[in-house]
Structures are given as structure tokens and as C-alpha cells.
C-alpha positions as CSV (number, residue, x, y, z in Angstrom):
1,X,-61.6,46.6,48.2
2,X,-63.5,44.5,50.4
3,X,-63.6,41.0,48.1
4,X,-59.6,42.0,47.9
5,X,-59.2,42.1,51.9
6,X,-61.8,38.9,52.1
7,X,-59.8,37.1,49.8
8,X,-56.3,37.9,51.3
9,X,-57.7,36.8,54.8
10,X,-58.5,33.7,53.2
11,X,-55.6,32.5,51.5
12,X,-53.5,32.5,55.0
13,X,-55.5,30.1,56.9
14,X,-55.9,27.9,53.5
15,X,-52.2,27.9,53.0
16,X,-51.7,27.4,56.8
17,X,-54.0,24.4,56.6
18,X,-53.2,22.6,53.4
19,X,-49.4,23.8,54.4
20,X,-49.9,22.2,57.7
21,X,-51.3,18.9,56.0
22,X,-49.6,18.2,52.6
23,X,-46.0,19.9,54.2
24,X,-45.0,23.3,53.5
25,X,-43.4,22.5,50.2
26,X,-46.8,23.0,49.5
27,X,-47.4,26.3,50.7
28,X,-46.4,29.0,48.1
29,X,-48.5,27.1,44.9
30,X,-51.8,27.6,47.7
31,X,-50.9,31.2,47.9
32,X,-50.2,31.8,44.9
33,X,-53.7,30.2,43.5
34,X,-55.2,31.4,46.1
35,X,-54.3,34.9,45.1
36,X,-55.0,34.5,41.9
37,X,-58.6,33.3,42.5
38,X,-58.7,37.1,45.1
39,X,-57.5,38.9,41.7
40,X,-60.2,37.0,39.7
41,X,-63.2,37.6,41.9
42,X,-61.6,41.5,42.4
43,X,-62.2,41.8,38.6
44,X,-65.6,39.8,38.2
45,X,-66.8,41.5,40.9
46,X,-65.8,44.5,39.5
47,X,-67.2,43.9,35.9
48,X,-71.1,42.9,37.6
49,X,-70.9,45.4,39.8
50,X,-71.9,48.6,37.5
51,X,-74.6,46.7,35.8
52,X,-76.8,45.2,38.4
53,X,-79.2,48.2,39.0
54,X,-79.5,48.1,34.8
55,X,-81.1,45.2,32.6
56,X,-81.1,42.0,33.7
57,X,-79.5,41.0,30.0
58,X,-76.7,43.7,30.7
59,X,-76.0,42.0,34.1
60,X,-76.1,38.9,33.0
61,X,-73.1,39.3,30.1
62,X,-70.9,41.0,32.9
63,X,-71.6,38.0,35.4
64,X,-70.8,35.8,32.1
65,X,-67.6,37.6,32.0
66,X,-66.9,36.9,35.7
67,X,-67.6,33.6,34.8
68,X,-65.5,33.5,31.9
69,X,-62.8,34.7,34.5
70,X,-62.9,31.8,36.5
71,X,-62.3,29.5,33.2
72,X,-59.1,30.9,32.7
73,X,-58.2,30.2,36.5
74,X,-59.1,26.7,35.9
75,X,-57.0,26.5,32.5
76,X,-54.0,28.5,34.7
77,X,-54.3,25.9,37.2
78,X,-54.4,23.2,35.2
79,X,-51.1,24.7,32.7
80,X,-49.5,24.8,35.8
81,X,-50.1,21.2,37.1
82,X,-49.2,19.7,33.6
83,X,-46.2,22.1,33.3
84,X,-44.4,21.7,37.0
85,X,-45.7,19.2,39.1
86,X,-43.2,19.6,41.3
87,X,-43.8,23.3,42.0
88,X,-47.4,22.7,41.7
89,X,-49.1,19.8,43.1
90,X,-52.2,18.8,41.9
91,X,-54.3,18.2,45.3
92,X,-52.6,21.2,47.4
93,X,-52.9,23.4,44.3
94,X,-56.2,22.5,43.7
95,X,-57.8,23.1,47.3
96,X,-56.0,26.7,47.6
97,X,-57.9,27.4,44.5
98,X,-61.3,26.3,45.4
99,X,-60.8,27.3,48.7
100,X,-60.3,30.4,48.4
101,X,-62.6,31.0,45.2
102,X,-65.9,29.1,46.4
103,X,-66.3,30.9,49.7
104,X,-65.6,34.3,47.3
105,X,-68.2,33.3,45.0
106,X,-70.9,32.5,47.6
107,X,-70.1,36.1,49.5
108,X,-70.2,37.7,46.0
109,X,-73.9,39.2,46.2
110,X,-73.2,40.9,48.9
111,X,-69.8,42.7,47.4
112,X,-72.2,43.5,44.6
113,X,-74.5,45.6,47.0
């Protein structure tokens, strides 16, 4: 619950931003891959989480899952740029994504506490 609520209050000010920057035309392909990289961490977060008090090998094939995860996001954002540019601009669509995914990533020991 908490890496969902993290991630939402991230996307608004990284759509306000990038909105504010590249024009709002912009604004609903950062929200939407913003959102999508809160649904990824959700469920990486969520696959770790039960295995870090077990084996460190056990751990580490749930992390590779989360990892795995964050693959597919890049092939979805990268389907989407090659597919409708116009919807989906590269740069904007790009910086939602890693905006909202990096600072996710680094805060995800402590959702796995």
C-alpha cells in the first residue's frame, strides 16, 4: 500500500513538471507511464517482499522477477513510442517513466521492511 501511495504522489508533480515544460499535450502519456511504473514496483515489491527473511537464492529469483518487471515496462514504453508518437512522445514519455520508477526503486528496501 505504501509503494502504491508513494508512487501516485509521484506521478502528479512529474506530470505537472514535464506537463509544465514539454506542454500539456504531454501530460496524460507521463501519467499513464508513470502509473504503470507504481503498478510495476506494487508487484515487485510484492513478489521480494515474502522472501527476504528466507534464502538469499530465494530472494534473489523474486528480486530477478522484479526485475524482469521493469523489462517489460521498458519494452511497453518503447511499443508505445514506435507505435504512436503522437500520443506518446519519446522524451516526456520517457522521463514520467524513470521519474517515477528510479526514485521507487531507490525507496524499495525500505517498502521491503
Amino acid at each position: 500500500m505504501k509503494v502504491l501511495l508513494t508512487g501516485v504522489l509521484l506521478t502528479i508533480p512529474v506530470a505537472a513538471i514535464i506537463g509544465g515544460t514539454f506542454g500539456m499535450h504531454a501530460a496524460p502519456a507521463v501519467v499513464g507511464f508513470g502509473l504503470a511504473a507504481t503498478i510495476i514496483q506494487v508487484v515487485a515489491v510484492a513478489a521480494a517482499k515474502p522472501a527476504v527473511d528466507r534464502s538469499f537464492d530465494r530472494f534473489m529469483v523474486r528480486w530477478g522477477v522484479g526485475m524482469g518487471l521493469r523489462l517489460v515496462g521498458l519494452a511497453l514504453f518503447v511499443t508505445a513510442v514506435l507505435w504512436r508518437p503522437d500520443v506518446f512522445p519519446p522524451l516526456p514519455t520517457a522521463l514520467g517513466f524513470l521519474g517515477v520508477l528510479i526514485p521507487l526503486l531507490f525507496m524499495e528496501p525500505r517498502f521491503l521492511k
